[in-house]
C-alpha positions as CSV (number, residue, x, y, z in Angstrom):
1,X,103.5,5.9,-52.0
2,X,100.2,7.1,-53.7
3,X,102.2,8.7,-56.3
4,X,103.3,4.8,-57.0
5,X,99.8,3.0,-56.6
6,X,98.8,5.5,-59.3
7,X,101.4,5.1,-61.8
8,X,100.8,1.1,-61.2
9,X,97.6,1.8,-61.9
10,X,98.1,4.3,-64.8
11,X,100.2,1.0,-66.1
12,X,97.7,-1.6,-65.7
13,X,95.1,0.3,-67.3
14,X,97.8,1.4,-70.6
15,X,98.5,-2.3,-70.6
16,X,94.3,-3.7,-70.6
17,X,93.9,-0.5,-73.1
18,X,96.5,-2.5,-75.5
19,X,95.4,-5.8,-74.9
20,X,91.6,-4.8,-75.6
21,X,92.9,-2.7,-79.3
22,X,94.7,-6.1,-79.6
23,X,91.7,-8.1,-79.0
24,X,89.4,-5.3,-81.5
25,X,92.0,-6.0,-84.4
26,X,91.8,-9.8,-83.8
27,X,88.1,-9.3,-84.0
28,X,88.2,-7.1,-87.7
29,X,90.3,-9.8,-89.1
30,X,87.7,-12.0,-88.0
31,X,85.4,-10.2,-89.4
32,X,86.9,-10.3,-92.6
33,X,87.9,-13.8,-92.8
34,X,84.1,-14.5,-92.2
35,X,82.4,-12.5,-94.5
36,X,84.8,-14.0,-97.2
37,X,83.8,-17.7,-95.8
38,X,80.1,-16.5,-96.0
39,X,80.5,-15.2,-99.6
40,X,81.9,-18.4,-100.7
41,X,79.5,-20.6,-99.0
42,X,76.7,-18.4,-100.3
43,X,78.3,-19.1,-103.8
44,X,78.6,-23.0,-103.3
45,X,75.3,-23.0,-101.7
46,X,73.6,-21.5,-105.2
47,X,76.0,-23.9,-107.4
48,X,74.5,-26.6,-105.2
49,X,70.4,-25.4,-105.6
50,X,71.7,-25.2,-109.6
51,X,72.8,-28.8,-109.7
52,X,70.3,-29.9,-107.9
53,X,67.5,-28.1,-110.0
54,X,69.4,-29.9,-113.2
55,X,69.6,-33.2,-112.1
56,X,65.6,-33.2,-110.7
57,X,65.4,-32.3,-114.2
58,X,67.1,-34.6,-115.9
59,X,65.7,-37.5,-113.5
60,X,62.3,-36.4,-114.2
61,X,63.1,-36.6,-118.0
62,X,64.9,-40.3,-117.1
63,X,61.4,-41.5,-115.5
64,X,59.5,-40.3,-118.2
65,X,61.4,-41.6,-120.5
66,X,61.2,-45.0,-118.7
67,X,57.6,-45.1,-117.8
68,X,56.9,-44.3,-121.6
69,X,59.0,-46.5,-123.3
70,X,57.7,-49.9,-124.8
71,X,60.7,-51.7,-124.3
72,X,61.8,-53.5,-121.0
73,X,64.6,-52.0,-118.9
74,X,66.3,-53.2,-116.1
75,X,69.6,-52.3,-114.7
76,X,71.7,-54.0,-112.3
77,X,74.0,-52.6,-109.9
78,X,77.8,-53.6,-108.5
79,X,75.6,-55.3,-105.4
80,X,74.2,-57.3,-108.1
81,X,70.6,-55.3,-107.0
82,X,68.1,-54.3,-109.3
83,X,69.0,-50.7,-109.6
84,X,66.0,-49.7,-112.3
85,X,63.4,-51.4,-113.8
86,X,60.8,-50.0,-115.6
87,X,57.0,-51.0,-115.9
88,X,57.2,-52.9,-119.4
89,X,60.0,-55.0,-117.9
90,X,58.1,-56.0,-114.8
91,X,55.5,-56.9,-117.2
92,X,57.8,-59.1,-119.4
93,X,58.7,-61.2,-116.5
94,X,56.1,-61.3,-114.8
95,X,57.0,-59.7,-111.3
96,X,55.1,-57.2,-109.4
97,X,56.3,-53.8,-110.3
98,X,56.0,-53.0,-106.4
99,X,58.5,-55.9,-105.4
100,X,60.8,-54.6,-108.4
101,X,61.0,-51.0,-106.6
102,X,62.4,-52.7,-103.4
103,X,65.7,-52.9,-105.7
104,X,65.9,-56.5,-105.0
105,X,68.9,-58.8,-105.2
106,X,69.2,-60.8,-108.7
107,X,69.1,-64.2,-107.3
108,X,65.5,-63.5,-105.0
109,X,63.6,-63.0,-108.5
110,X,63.3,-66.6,-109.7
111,X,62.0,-65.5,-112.9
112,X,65.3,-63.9,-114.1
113,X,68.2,-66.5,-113.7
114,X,69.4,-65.6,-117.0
115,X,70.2,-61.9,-115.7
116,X,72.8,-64.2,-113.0
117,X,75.6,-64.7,-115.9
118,X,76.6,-63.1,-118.4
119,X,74.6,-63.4,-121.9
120,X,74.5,-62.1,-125.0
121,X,71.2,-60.5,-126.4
122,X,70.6,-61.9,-130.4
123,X,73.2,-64.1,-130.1
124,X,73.9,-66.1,-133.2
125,X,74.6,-69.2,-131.6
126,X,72.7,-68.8,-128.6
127,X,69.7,-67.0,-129.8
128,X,67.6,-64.5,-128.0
129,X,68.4,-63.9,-124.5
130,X,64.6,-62.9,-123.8
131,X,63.2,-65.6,-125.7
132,X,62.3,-67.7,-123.2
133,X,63.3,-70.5,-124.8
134,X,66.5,-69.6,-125.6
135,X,67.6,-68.1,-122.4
136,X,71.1,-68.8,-121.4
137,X,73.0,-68.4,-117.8
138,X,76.3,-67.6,-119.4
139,X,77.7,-66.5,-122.7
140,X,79.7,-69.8,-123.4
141,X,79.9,-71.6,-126.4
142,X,80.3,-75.4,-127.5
């Protein structure tokens, strides 16, 4: 009877020997898989820092470029938002730069209802759009 309490035993432990160099080659694999994950995201996270160090650069040129410029700039966006305007444009039409930052909706800045439409800058017909006598809300002819 001892004899077959130790072979059970003898079993048992064979058997949670296996299952543990089972659970070591699960673990290697892990390993591996890992480190490869880790190399990749170490390479995507540089890529990243490298885009994001070009396109601070290239806003920083943009800004410049817009604070410096003599012309009047603004841009508006899909929402129909002011996405940019630059300092010689708030200047133009006579709106505090600071409100202009809040990217504000079109139709909230009563000095530009001509932006609304469409228009078309030196115009024959219709002149110049940022004449202020000759501003237009759309493009269309008579």
């Amino acid at each position: 009877m001892i004899a077959f309490g130790a072979a059970v035993a003898l079993g048992c432990m064979a058997l949670m020997l296996h299952r543990l160099r089972v659970q070591f080659r699960r673990l290697d694999e892990s390993t591996v898989v890992l480190t490869v994950r880790d190399a990749d995201l170490t390479r995507a996270a540089a890529a990243l820092q490298a885009s994001e160090t070009n396109l601070a650069a290239k806003s920083h040129e943009l800004k410049i470029a817009l604070t410096s410029m003599d012309q009047g700039l603004i841009m508006i966006d899909a929402e129909n938002r002011i996405a940019v305007c630059n300092r010689r444009a708030a200047v133009i039409v006579d709106v505090p730069v600071s409100f202009m930052a809040l990217r504000p909706v079109v139709a909230t800045v009563p000095q530009l209802p001509w932006i609304a439409g469409e228009f078309i800058l030196d115009d024959p017909v219709l002149g110049d759009a940022t004449d202020p006598r000759t501003r237009c809300a759309s493009n269309s002819r008579t």
